[in-house]
C-alpha positions, -999 to 999 in steps of 0.1 A, spaced: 177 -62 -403 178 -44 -369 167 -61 -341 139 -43 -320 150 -29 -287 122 -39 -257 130 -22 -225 114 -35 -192 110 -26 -157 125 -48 -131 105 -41 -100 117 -62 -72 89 -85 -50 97 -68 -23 81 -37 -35 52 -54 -51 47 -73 -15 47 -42 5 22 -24 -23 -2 -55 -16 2 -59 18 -3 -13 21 -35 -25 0 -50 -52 20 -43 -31 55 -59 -1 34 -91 -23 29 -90 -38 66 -85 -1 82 -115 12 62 -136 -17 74 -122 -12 108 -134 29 103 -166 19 90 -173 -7 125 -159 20 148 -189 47 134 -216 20 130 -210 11 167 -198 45 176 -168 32 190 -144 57 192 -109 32 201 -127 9 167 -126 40 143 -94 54 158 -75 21 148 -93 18 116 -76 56 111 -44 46 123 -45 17 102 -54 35 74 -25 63 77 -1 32 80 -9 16 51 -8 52 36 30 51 45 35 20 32 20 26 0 44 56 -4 76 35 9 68 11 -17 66 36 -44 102 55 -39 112 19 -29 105 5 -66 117 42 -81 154 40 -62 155 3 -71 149 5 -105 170 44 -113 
């Protein structure tokens, strides 16, 4: 009888923490976006864009992150 071969992927936490935390600060800089037209605040929206394009980074160090751990 041959025994069935499961392969699985061993992404580290460290990856899966920096894709949550890119998520959360996603969430906040769109809220933060959102404030800074409401109020037409330009520093608000601003930082709700900067934080947005951070969490943009750290979305894609996250990604190659879990690809080179896991080649």
């Amino acid at each position: 009888m041959e025994e069935k071969i499961v392969t699985i992927q061993k992404t580290s936490k460290k990856w899966k923490k920096v894709y949550l935390i890119s998520f959360f600060t996603l969430s906040i800089g769109f809220i933060t976006l959102l404030m800074g037209v409401s109020t037409e605040n330009d520093s608000t929206g601003v930082f709700g864009i900067l934080l947005m394009l951070s969490s943009v980074v750290g979305f894609v160090v996250a990604k190659i992150g879990a690809w080179w751990t896991n080649r």
